[in-house]
VMD Tcl script that builds the backbone (N, CA, C; Angstrom):
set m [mol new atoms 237]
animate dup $m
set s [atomselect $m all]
$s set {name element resname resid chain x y z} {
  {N N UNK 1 A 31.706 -72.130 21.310}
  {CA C UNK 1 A 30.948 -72.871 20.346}
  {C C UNK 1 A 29.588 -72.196 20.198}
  {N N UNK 2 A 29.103 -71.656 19.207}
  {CA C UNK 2 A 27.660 -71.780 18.737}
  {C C UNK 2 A 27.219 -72.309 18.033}
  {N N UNK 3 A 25.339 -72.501 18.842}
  {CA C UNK 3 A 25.114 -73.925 18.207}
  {C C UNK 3 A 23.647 -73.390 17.508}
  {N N UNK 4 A 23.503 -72.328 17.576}
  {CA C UNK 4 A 22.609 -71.609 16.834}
  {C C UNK 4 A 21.615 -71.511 17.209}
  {N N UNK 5 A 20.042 -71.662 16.403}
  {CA C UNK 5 A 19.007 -72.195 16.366}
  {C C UNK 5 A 18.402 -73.222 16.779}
  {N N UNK 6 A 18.035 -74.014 18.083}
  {CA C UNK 6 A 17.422 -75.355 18.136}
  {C C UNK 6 A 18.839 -76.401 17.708}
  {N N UNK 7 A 19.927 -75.745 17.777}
  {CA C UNK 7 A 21.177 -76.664 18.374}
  {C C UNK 7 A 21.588 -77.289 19.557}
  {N N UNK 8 A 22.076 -78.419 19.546}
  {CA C UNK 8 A 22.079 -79.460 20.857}
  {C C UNK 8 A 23.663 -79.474 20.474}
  {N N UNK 9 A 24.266 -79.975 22.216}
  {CA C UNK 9 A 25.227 -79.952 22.213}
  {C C UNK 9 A 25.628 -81.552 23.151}
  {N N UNK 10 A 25.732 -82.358 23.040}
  {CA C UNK 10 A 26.187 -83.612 24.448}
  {C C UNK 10 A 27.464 -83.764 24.517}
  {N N UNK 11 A 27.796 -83.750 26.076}
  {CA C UNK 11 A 28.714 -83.445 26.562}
  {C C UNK 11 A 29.464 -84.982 27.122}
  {N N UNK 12 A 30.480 -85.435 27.075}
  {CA C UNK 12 A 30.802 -86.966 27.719}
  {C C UNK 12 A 32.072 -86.222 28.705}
  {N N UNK 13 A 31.926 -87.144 30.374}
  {CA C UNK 13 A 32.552 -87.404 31.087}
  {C C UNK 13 A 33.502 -88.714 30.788}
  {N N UNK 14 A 34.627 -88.406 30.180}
  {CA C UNK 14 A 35.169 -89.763 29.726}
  {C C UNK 14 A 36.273 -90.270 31.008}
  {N N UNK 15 A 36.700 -89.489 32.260}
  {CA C UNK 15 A 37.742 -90.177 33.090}
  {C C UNK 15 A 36.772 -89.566 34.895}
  {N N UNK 16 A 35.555 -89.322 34.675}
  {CA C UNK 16 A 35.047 -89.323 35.775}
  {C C UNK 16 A 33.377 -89.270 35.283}
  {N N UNK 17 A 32.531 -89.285 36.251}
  {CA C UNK 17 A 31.172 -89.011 36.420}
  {C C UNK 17 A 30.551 -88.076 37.253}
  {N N UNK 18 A 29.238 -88.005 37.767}
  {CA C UNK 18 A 28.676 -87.110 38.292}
  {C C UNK 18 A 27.526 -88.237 39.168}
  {N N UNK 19 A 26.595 -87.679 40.083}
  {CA C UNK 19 A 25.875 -88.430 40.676}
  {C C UNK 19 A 24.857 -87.189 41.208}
  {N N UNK 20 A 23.389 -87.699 41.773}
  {CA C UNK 20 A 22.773 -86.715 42.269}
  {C C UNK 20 A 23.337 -86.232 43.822}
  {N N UNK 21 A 23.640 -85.850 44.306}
  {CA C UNK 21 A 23.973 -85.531 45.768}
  {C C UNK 21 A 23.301 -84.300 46.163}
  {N N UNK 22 A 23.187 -83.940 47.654}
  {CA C UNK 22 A 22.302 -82.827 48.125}
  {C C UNK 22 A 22.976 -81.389 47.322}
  {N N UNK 23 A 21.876 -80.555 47.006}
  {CA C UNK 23 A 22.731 -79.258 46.898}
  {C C UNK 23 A 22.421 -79.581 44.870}
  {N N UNK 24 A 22.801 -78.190 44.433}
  {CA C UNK 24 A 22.831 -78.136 42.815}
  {C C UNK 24 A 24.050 -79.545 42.144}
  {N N UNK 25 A 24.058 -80.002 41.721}
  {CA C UNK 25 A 24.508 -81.134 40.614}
  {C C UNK 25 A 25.189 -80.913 39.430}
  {N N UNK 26 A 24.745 -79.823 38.928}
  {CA C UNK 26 A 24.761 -79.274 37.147}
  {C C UNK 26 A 25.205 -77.599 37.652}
  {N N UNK 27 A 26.083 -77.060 37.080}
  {CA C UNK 27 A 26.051 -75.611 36.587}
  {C C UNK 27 A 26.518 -75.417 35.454}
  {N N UNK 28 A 25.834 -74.369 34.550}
  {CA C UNK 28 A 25.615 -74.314 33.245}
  {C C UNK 28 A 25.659 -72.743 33.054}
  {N N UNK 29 A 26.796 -72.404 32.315}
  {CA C UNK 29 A 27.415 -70.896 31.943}
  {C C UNK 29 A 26.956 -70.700 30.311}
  {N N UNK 30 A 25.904 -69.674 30.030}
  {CA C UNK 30 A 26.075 -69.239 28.356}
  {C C UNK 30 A 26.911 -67.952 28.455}
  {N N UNK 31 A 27.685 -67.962 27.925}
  {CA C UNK 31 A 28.148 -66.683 27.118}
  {C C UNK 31 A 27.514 -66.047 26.011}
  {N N UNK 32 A 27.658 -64.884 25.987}
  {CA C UNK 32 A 27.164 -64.077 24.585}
  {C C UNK 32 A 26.128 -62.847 24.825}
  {N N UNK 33 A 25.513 -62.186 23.656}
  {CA C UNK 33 A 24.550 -61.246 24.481}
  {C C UNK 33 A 23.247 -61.705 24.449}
  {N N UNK 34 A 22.819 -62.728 23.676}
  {CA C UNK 34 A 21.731 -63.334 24.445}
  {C C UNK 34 A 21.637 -64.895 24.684}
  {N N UNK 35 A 20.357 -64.787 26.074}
  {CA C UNK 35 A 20.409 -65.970 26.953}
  {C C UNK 35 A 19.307 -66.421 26.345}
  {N N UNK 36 A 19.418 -68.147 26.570}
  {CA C UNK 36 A 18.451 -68.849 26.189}
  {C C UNK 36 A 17.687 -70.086 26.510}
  {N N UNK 37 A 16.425 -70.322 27.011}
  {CA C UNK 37 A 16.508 -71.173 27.635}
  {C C UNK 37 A 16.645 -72.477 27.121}
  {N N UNK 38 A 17.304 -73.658 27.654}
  {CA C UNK 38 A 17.530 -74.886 27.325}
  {C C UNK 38 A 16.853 -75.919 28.243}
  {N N UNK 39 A 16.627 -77.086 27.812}
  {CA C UNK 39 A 16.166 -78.333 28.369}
  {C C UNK 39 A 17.163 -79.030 28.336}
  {N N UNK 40 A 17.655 -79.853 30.038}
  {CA C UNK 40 A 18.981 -80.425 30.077}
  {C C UNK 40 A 18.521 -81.984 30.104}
  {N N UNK 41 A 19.433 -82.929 29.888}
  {CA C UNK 41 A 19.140 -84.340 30.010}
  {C C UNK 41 A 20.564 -84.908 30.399}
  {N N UNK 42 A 20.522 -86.173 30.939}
  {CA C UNK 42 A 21.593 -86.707 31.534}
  {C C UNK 42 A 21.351 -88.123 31.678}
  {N N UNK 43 A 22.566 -89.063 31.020}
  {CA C UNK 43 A 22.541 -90.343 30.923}
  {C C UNK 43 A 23.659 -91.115 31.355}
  {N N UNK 44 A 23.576 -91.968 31.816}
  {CA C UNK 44 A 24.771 -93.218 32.275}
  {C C UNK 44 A 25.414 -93.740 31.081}
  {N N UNK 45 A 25.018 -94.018 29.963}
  {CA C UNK 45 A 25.351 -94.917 29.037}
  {C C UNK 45 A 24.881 -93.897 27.574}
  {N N UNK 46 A 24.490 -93.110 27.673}
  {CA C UNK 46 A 24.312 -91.845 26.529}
  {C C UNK 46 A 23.853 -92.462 25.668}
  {N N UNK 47 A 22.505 -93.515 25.718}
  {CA C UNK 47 A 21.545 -93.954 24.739}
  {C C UNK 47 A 20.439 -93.481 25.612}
  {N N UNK 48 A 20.193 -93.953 26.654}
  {CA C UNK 48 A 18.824 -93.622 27.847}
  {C C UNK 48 A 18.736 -92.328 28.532}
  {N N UNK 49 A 18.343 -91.371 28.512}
  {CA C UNK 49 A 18.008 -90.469 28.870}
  {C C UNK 49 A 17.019 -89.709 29.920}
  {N N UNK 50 A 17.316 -88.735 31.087}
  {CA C UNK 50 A 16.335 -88.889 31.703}
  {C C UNK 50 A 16.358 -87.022 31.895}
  {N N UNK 51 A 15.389 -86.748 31.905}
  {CA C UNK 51 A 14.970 -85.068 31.693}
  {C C UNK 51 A 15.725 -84.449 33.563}
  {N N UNK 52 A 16.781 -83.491 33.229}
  {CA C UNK 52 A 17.168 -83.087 34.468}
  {C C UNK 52 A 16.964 -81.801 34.749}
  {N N UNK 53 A 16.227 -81.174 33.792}
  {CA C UNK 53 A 15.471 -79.855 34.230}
  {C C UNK 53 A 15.785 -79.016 33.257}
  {N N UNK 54 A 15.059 -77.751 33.100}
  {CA C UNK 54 A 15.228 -76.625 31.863}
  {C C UNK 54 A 16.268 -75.159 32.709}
  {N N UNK 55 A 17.029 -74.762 32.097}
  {CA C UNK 55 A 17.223 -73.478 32.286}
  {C C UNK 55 A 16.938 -72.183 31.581}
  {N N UNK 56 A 17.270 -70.769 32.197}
  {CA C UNK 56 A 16.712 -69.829 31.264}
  {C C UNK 56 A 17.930 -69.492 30.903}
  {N N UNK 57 A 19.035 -70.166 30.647}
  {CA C UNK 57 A 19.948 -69.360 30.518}
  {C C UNK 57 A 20.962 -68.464 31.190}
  {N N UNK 58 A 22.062 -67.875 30.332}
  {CA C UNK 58 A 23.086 -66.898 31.276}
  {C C UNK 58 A 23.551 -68.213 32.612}
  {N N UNK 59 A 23.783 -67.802 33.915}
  {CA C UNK 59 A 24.846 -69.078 34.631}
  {C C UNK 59 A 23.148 -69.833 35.157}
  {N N UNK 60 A 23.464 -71.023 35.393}
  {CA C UNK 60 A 22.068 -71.734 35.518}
  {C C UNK 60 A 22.332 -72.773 36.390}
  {N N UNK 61 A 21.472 -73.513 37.254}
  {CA C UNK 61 A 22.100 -74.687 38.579}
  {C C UNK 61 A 21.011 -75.322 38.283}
  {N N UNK 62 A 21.370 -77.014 37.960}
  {CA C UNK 62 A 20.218 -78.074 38.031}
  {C C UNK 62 A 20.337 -78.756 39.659}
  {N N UNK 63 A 19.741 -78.842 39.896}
  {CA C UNK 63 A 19.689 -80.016 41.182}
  {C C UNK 63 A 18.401 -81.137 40.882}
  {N N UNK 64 A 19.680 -82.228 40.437}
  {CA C UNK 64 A 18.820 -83.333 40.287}
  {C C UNK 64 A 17.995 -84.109 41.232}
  {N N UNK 65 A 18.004 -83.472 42.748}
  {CA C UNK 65 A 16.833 -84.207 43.332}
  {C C UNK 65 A 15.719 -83.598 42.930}
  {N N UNK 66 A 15.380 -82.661 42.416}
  {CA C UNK 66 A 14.254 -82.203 42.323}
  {C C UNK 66 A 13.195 -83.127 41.007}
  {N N UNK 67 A 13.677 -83.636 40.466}
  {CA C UNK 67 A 13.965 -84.087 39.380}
  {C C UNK 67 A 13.371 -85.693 39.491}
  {N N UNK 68 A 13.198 -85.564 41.078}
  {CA C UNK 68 A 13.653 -87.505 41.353}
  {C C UNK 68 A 14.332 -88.784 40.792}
  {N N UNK 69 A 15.618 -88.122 40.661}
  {CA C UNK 69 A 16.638 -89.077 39.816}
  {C C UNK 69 A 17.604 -89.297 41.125}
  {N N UNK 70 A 17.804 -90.746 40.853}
  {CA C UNK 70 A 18.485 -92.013 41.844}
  {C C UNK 70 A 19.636 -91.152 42.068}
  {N N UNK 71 A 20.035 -91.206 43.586}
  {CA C UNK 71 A 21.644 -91.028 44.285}
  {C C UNK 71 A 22.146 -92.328 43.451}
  {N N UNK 72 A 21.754 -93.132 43.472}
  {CA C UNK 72 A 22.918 -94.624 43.292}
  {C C UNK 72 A 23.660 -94.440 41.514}
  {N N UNK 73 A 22.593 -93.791 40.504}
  {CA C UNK 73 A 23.118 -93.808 39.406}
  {C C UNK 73 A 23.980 -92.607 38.539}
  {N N UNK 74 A 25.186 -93.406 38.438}
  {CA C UNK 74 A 26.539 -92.640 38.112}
  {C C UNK 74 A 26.542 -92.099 36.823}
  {N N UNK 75 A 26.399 -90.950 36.281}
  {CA C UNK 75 A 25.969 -89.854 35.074}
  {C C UNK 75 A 27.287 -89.725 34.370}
  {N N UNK 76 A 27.387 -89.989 33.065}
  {CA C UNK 76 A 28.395 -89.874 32.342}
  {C C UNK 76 A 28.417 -88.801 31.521}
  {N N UNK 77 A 27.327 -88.624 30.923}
  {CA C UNK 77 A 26.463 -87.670 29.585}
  {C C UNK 77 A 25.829 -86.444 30.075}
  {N N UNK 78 A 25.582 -85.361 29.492}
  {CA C UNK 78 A 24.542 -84.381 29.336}
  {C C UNK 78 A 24.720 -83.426 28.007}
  {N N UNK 79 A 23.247 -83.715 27.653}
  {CA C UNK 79 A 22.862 -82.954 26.622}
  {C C UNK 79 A 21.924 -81.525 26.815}
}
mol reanalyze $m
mol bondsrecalc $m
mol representation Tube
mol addrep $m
């Protein structure tokens, strides 16, 4: 998929979720010949949103503790 210019993409977990746990949370692969950086977000209910960190691109690892986002809340979404 390309999403071009200042294209967003959200992603739904529809038969599982995600949670913060120790260690990276998120890995994030671009393909192509160029990398770019993105701002990631991640929601329970994909109206509320909470900022889970930027990458530069090419393969990329969020770890949402850094982030200080709750172990207890179960992540459905990322944009």
């Amino acid at each position: 998929m390309s999403l071009g210019c200042k294209g967003g993409l959200t992603v739904a977990f529809t038969d599982n979720g995600f949670t913060n746990l120790p260690g990276y949370d998120l890995y994030i692969f671009e393909v192509g010949s160029s990398k770019e950086a993105v701002k990631v977000e991640v929601s329970s209910n994909g109206i509320d949103w909470l900022f889970a960190g930027n990458i530069t691109g090419g393969k990329s690892a969020i770890d949402l503790k850094t982030e200080n986002i709750s172990t207890e809340t179960i992540f459905y979404y990322v944009r």
